[in-house]
N, CA, C and O atoms as a Tripos MOL2 file, in Angstrom:
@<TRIPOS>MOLECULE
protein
  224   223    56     0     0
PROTEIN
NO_CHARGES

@<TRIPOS>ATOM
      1 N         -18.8240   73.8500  -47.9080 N.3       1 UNK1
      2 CA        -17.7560   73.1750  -47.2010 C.3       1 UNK1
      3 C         -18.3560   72.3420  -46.0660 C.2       1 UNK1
      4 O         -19.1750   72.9580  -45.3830 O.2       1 UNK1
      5 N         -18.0950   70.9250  -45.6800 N.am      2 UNK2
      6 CA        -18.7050   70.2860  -44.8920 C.3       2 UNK2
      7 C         -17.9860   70.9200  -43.4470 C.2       2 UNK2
      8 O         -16.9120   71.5020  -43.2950 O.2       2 UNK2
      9 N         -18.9840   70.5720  -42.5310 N.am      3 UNK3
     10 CA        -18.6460   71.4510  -41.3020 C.3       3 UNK3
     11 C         -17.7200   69.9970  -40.1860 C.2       3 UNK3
     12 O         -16.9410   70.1430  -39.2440 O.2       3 UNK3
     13 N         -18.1960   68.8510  -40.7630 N.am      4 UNK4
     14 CA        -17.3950   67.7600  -40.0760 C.3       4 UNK4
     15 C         -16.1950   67.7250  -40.5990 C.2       4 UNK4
     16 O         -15.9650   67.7980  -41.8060 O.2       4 UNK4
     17 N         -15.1100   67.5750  -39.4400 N.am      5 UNK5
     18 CA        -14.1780   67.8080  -39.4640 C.3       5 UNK5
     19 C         -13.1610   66.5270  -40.6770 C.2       5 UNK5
     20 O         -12.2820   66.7580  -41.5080 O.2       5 UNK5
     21 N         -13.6260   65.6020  -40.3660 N.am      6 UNK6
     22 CA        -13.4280   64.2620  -41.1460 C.3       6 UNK6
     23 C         -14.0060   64.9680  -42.4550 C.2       6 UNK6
     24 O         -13.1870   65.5030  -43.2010 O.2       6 UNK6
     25 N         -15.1600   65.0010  -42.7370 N.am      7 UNK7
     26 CA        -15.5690   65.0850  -43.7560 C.3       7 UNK7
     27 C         -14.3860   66.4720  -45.0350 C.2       7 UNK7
     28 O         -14.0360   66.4200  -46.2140 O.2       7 UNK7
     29 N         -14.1860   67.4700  -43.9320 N.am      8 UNK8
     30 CA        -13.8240   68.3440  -44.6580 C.3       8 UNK8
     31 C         -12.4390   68.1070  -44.8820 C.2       8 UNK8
     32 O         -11.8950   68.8040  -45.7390 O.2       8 UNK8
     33 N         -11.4730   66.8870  -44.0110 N.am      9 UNK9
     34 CA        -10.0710   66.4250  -44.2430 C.3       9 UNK9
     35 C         -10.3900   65.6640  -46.1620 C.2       9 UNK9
     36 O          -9.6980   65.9040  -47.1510 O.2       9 UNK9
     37 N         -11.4810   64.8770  -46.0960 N.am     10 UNK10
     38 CA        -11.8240   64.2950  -47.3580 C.3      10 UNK10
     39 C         -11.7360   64.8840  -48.4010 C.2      10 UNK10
     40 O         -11.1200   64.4610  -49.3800 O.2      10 UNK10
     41 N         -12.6260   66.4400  -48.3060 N.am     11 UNK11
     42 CA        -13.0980   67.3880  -49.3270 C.3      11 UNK11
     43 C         -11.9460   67.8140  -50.0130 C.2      11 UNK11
     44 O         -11.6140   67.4230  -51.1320 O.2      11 UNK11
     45 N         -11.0230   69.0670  -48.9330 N.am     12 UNK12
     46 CA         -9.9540   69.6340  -49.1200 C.3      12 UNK12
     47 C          -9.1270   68.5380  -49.9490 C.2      12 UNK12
     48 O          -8.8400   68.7240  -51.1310 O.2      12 UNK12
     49 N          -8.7660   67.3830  -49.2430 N.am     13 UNK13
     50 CA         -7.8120   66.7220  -49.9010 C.3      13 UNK13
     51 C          -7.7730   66.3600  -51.4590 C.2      13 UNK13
     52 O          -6.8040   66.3490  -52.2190 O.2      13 UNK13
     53 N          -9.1460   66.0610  -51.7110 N.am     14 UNK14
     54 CA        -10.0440   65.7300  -52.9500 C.3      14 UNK14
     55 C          -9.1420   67.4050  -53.9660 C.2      14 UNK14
     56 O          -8.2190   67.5430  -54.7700 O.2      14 UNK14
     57 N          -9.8300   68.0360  -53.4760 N.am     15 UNK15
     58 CA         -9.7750   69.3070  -54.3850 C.3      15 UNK15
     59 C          -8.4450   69.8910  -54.3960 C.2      15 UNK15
     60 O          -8.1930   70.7810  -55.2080 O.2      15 UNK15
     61 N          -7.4530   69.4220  -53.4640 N.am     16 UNK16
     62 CA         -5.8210   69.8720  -53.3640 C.3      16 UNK16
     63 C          -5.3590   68.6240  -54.1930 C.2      16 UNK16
     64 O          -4.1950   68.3480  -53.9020 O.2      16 UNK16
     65 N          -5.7240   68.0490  -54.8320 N.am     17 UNK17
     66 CA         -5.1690   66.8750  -55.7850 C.3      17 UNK17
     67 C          -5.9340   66.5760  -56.5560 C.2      17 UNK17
     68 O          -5.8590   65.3880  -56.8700 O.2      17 UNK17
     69 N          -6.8360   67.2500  -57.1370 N.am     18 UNK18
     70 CA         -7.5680   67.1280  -58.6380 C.3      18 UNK18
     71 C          -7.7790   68.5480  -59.1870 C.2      18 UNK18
     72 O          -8.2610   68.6730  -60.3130 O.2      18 UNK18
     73 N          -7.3790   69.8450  -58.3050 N.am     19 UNK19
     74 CA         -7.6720   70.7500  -59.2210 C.3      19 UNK19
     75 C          -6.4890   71.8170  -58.1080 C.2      19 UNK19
     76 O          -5.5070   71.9290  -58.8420 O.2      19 UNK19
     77 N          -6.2390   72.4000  -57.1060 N.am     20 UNK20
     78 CA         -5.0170   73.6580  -56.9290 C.3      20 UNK20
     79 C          -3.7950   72.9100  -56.7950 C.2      20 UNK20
     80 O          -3.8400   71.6810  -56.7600 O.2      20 UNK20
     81 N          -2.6610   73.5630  -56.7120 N.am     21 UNK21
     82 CA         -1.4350   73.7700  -56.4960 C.3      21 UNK21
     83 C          -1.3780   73.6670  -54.9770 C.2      21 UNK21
     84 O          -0.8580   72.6940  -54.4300 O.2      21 UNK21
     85 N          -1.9490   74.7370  -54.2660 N.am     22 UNK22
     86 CA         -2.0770   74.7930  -53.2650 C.3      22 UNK22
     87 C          -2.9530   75.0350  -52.3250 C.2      22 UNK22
     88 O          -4.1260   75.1250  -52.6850 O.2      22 UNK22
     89 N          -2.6350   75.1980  -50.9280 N.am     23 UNK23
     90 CA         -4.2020   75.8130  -50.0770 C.3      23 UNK23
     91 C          -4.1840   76.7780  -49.4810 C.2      23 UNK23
     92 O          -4.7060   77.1360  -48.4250 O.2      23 UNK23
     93 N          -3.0370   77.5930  -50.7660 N.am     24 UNK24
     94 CA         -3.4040   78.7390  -50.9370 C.3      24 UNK24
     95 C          -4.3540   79.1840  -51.3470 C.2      24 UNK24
     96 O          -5.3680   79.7770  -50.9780 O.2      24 UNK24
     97 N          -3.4890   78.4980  -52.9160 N.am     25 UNK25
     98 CA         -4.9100   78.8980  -54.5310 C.3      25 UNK25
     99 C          -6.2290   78.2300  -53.9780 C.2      25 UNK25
    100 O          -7.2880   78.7370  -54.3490 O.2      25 UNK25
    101 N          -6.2790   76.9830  -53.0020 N.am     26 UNK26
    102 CA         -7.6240   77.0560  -52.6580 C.3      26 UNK26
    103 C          -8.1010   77.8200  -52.1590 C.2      26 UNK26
    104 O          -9.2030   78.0220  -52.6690 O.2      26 UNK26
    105 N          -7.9220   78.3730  -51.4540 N.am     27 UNK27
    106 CA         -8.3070   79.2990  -50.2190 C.3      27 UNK27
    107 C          -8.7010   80.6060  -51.1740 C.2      27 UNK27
    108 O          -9.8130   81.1060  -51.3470 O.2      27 UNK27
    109 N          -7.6200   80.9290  -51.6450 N.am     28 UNK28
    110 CA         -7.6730   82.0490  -52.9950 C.3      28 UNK28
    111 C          -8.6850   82.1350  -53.8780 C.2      28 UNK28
    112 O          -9.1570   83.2570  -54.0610 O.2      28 UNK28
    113 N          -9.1610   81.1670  -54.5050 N.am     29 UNK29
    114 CA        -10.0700   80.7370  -55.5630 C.3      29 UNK29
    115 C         -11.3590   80.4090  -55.0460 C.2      29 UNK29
    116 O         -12.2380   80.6660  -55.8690 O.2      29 UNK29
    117 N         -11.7730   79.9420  -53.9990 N.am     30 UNK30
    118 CA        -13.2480   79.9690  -52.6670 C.3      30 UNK30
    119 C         -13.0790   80.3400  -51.6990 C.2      30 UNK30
    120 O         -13.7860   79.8110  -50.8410 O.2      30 UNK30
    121 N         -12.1640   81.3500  -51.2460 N.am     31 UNK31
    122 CA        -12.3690   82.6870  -50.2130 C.3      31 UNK31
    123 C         -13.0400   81.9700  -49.0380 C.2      31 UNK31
    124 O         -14.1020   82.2120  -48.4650 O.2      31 UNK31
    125 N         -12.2150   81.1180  -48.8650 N.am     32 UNK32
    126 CA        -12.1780   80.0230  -47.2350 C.3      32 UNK32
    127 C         -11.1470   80.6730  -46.5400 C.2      32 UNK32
    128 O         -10.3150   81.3800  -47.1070 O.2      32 UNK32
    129 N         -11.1680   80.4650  -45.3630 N.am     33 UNK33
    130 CA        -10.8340   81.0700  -44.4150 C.3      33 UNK33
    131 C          -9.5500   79.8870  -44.2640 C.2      33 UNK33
    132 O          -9.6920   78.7480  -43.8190 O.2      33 UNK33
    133 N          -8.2200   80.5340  -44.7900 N.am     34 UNK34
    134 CA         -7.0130   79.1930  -44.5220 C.3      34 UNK34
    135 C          -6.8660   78.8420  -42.7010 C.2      34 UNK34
    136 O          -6.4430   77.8290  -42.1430 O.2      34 UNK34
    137 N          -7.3260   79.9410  -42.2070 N.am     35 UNK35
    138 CA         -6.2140   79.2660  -40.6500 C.3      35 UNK35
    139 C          -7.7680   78.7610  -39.9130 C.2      35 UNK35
    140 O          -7.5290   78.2440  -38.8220 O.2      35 UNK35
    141 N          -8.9220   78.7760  -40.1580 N.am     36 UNK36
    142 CA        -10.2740   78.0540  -39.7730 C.3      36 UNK36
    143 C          -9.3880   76.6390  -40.4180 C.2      36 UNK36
    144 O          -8.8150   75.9550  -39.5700 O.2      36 UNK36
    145 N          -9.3110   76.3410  -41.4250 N.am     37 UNK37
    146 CA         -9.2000   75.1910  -42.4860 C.3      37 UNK37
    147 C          -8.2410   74.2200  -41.2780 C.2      37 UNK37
    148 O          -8.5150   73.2500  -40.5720 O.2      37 UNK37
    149 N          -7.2300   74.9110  -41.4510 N.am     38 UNK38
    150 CA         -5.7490   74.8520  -41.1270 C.3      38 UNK38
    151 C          -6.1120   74.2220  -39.0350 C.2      38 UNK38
    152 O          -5.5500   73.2970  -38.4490 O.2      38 UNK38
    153 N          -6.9690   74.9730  -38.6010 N.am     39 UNK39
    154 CA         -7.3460   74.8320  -37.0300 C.3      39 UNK39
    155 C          -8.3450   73.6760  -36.8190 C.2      39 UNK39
    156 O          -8.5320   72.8740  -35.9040 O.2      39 UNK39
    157 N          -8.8420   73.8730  -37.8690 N.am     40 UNK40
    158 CA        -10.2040   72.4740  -37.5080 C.3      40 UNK40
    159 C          -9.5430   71.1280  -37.5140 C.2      40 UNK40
    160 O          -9.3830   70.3770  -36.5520 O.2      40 UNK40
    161 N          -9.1160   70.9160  -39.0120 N.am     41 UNK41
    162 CA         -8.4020   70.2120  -38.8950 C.3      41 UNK41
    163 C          -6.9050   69.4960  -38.2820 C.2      41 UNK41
    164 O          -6.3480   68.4730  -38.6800 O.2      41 UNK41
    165 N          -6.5510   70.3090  -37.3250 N.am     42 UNK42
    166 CA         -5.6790   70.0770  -36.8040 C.3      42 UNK42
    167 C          -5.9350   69.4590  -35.4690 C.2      42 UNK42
    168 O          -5.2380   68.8450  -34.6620 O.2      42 UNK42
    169 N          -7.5310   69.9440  -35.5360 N.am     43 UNK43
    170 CA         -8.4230   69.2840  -34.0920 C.3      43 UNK43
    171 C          -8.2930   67.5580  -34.2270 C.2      43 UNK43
    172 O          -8.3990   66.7390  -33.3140 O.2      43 UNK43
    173 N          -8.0510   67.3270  -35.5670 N.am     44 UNK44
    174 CA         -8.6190   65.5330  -35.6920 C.3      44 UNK44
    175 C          -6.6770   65.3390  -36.2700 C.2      44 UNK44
    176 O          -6.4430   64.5550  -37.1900 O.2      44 UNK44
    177 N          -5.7690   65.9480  -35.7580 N.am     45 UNK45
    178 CA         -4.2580   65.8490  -35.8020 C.3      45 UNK45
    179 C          -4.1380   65.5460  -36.7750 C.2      45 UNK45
    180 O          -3.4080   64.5650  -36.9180 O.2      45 UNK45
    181 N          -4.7760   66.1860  -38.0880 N.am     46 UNK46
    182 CA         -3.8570   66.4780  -39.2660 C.3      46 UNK46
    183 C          -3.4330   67.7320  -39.3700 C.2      46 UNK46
    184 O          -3.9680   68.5960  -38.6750 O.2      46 UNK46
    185 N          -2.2560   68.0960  -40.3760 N.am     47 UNK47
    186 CA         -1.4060   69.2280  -40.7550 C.3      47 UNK47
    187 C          -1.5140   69.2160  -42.1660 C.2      47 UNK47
    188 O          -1.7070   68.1150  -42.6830 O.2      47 UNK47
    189 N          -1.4290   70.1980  -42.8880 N.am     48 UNK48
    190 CA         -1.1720   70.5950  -44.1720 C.3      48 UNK48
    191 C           0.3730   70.1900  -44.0350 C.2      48 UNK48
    192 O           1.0640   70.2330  -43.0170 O.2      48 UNK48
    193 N           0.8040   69.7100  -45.5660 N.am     49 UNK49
    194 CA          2.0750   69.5030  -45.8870 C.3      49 UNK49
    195 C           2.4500   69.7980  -47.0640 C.2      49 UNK49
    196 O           2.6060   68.8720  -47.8610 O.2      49 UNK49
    197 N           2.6560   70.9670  -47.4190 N.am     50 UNK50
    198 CA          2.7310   71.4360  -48.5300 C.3      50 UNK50
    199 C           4.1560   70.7690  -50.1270 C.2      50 UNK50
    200 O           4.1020   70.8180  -51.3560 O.2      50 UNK50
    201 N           5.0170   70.3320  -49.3040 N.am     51 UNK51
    202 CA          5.2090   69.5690  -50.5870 C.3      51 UNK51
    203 C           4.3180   68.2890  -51.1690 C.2      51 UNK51
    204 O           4.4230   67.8460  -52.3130 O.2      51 UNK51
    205 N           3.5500   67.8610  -50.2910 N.am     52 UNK52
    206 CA          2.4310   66.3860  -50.9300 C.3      52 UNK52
    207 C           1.4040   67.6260  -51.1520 C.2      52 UNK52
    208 O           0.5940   67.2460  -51.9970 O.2      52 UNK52
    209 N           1.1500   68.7530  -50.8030 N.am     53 UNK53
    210 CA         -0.2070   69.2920  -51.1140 C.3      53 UNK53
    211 C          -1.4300   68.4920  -50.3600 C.2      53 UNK53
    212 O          -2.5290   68.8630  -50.7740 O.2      53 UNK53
    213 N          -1.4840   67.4750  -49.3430 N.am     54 UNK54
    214 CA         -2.3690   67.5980  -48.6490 C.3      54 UNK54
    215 C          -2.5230   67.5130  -47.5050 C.2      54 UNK54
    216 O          -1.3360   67.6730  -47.2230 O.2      54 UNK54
    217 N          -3.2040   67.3390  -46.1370 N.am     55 UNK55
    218 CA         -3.0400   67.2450  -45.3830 C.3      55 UNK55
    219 C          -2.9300   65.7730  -44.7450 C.2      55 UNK55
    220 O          -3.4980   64.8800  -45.3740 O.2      55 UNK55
    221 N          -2.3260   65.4630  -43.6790 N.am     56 UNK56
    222 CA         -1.0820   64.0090  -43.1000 C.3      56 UNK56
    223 C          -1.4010   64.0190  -42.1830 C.2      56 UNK56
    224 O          -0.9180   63.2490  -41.3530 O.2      56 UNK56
@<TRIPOS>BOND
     1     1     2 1
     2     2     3 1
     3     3     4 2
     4     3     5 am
     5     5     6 1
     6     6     7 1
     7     7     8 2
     8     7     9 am
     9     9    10 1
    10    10    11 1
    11    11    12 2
    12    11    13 am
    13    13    14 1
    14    14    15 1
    15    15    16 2
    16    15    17 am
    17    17    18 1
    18    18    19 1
    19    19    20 2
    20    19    21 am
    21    21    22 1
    22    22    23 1
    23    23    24 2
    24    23    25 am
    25    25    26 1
    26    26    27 1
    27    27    28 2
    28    27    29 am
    29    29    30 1
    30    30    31 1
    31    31    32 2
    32    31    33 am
    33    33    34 1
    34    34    35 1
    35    35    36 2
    36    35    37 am
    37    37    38 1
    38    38    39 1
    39    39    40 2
    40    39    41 am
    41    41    42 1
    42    42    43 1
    43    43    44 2
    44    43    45 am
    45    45    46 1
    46    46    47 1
    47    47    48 2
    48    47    49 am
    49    49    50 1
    50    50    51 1
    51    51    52 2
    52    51    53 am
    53    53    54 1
    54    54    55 1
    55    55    56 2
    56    55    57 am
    57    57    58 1
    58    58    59 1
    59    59    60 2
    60    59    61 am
    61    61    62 1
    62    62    63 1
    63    63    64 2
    64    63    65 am
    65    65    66 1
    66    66    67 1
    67    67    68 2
    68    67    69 am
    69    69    70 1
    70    70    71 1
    71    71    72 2
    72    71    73 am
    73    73    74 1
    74    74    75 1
    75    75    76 2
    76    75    77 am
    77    77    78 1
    78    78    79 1
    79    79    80 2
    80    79    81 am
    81    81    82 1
    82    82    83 1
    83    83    84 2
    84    83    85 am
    85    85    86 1
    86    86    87 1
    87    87    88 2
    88    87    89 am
    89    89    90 1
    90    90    91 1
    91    91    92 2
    92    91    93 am
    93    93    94 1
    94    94    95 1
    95    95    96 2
    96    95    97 am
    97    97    98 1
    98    98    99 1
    99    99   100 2
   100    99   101 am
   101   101   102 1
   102   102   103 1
   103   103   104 2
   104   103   105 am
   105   105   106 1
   106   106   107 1
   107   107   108 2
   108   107   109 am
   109   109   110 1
   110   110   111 1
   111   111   112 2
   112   111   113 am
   113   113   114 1
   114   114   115 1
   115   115   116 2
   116   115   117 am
   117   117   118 1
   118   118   119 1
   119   119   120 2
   120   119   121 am
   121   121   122 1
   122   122   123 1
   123   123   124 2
   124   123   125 am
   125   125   126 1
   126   126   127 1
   127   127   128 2
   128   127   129 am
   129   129   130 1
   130   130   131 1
   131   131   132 2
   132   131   133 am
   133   133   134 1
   134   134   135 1
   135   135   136 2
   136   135   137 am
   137   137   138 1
   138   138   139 1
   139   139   140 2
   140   139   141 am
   141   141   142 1
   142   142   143 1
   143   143   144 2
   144   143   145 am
   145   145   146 1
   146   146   147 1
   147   147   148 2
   148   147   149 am
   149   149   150 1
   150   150   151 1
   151   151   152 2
   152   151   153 am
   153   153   154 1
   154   154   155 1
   155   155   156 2
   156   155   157 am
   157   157   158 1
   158   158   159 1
   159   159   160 2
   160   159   161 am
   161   161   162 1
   162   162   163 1
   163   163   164 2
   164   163   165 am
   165   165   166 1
   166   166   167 1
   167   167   168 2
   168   167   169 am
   169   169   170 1
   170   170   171 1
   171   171   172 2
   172   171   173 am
   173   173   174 1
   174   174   175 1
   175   175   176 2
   176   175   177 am
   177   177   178 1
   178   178   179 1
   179   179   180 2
   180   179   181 am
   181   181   182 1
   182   182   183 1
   183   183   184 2
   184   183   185 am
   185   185   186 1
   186   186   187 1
   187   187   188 2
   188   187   189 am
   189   189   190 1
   190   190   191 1
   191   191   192 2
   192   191   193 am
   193   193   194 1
   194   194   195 1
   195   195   196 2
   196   195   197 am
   197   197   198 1
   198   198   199 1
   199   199   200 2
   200   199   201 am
   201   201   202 1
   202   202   203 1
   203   203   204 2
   204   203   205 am
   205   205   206 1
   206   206   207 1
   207   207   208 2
   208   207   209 am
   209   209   210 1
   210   210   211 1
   211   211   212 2
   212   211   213 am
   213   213   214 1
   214   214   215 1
   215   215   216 2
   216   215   217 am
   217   217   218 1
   218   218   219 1
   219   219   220 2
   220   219   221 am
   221   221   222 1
   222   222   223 1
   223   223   224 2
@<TRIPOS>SUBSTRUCTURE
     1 UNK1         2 RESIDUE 1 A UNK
     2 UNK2         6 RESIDUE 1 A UNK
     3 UNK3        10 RESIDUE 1 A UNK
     4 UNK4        14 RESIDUE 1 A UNK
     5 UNK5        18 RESIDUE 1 A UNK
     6 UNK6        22 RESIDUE 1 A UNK
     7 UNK7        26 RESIDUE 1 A UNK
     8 UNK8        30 RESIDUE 1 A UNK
     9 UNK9        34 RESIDUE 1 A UNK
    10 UNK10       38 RESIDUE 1 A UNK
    11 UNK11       42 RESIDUE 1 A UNK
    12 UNK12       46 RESIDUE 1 A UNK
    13 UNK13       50 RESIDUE 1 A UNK
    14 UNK14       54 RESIDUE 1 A UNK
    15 UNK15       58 RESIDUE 1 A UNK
    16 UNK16       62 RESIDUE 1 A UNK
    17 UNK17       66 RESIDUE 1 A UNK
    18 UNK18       70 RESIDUE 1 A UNK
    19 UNK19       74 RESIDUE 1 A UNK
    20 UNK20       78 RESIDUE 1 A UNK
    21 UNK21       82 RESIDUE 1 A UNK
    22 UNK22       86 RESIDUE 1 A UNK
    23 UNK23       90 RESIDUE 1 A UNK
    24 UNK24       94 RESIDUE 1 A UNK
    25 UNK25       98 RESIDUE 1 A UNK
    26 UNK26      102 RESIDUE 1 A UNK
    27 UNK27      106 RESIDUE 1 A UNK
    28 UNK28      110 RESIDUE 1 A UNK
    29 UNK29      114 RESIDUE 1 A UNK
    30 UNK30      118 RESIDUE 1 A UNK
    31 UNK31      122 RESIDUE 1 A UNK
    32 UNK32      126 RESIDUE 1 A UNK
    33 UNK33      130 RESIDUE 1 A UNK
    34 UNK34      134 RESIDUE 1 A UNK
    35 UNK35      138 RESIDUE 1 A UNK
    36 UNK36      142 RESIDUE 1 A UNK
    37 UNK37      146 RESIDUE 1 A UNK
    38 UNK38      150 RESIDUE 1 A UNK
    39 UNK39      154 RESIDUE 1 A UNK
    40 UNK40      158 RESIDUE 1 A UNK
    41 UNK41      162 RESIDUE 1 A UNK
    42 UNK42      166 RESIDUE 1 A UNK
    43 UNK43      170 RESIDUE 1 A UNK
    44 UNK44      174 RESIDUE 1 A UNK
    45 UNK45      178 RESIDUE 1 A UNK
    46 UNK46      182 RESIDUE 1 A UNK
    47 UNK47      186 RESIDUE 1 A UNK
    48 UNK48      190 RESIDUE 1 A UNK
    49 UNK49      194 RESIDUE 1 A UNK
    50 UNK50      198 RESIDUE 1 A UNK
    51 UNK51      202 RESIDUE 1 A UNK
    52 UNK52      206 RESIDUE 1 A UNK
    53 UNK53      210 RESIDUE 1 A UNK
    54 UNK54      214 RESIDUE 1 A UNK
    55 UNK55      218 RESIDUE 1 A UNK
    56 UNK56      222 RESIDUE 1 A UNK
């Protein structure tokens, strides 16, 4: 998982729209830490939005 915060808005988004449902099943399926995910990125004022499935 890239540790830049940008970088990892890229990653997640990538992989929440070519392969889970959610970031849940992500989180679920590579045993990432959702509220790290969920906090970092919220540092560079994005949010998860779970009906688009990515983060906004």
């Amino acid at each position: 998982m890239p540790k830049d915060p940008v970088m990892l808005l890229s990653y997640i988004n990538l992989k929440l729209r070519d392969f889970y449902p959610s970031l849940e099943a992500f989180c679920e399926d590579t045993n990432e830490d959702i509220n790290a995910i969920i906090d970092t990125l919220a540092g560079i004022e994005y949010h998860y939005d779970a009906v688009k499935n990515q983060f906004v």
